[in-house]
C-alpha positions in Angstrom: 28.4 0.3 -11.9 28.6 3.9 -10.7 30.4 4.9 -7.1 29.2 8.0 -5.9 31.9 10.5 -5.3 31.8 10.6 -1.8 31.1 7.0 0.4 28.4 7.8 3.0 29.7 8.0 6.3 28.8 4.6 8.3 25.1 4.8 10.1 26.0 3.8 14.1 24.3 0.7 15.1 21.0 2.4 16.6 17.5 3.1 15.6 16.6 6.3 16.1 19.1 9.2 15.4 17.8 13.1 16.5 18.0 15.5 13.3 21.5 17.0 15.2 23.2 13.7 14.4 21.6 13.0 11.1 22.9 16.6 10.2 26.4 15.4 11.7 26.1 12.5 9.4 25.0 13.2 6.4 26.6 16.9 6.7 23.8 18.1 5.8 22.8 21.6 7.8 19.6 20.8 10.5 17.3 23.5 8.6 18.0 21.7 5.0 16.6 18.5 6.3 13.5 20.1 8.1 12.9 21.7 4.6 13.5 18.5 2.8 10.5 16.5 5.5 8.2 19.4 3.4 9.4 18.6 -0.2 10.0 14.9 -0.4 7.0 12.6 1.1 9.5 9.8 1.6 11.3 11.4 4.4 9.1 11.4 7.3 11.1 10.9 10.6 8.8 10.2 13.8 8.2 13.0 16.6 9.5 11.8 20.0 6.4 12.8 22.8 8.3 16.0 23.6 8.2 17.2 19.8 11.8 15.9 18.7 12.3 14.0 15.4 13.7 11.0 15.2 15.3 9.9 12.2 15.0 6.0 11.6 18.0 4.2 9.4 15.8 4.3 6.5 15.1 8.1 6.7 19.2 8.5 6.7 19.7 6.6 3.7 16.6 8.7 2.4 18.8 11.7 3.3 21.7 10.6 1.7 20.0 9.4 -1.5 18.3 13.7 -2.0 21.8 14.8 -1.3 22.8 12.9 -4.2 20.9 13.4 -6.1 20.3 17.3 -5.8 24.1 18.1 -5.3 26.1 15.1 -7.0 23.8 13.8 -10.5 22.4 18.0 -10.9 18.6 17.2 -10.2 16.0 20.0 -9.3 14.0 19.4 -6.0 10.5 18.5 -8.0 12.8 15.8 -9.9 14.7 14.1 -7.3 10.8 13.8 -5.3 9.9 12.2 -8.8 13.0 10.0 -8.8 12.3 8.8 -5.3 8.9 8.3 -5.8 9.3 6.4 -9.3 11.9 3.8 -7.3 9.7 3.6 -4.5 6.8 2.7 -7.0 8.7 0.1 -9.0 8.1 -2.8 -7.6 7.4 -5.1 -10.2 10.7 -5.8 -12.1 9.5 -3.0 -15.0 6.2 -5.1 -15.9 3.3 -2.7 -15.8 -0.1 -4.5 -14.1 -1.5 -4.3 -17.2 1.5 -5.8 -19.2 1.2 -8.2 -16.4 -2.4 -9.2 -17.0 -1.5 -9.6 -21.0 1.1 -12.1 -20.4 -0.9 -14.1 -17.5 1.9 -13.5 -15.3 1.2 -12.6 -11.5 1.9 -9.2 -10.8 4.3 -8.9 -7.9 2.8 -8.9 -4.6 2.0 -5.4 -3.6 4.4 -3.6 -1.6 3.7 -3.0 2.6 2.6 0.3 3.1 4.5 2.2 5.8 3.9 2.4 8.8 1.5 5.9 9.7 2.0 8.5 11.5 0.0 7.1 14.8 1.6 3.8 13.9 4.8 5.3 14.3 4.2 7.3 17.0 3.1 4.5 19.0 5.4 2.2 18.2 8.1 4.9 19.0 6.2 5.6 22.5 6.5 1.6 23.3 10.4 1.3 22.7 11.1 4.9 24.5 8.8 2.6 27.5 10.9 -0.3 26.9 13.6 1.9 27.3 12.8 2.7 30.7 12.3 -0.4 32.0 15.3 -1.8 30.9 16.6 0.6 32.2 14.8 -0.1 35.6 15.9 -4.0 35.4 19.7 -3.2 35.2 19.7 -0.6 38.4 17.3 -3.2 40.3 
């Protein structure tokens, strides 16, 4: 089993993270990571109502996974997108659906699509709501 060469530093116990801490975190400069959101698919934070992305967990551990593999195991942008997007697509334990079919074993169920943008958006909207009114409750 491989250890990277450097142990990420520990994600605080939040959701949402603005791209100044996620650069604090990952060390990773605030212009590299807006460049990154244009190269690899899989990094997609939400944008807050006033135009500020948010960075969920996932999108940090996406963050730290490119920075690994571009910096630590060598690989060019268009090969570390592949990478990601190869892992992201197996699913299925290596069987291909057609493999699958041959054998008369069930594929594995399909994986959940992500959430989209407006699904996102929303849902980001709603907790920035609840938010408020939790905040409301504990002055009241």
């Amino acid at each position: 089993m491989a250890t990277p060469a450097q142990a990420p530093s520990p994600i605080p116990d939040k959701s949402l993270f603005r791209i100044g801490e996620v650069s604090r975190l990952t060390a990773t400069k605030a212009f590299v990571l807006r460049y990154w959101e244009t190269e690899f698919p899989t990094l997609q934070p939400v944008k807050s109502p006033s135009g500020h992305r948010l960075y969920r967990r996932e999108d940090i551990e996406t963050v730290f996974e490119i920075k690994r593999l571009l910096y630590d195991e060598g690989f060019t942008i268009v090969g570390a997108r592949k990478h990601l997007a190869d892992l992201q697509g197996s699913g299925n334990g290596g069987q291909t659906a057609g493999s699958a079919e041959r054998a008369h074993v069930p594929a594995a169920p399909p994986r959940r699509e992500p959430p989209s943008r407006a699904q996102r958006k929303f849902l980001l909207d709603l907790h920035e709501e609840l938010l408020a009114v939790l905040t409301l409750l504990e002055r009241g």
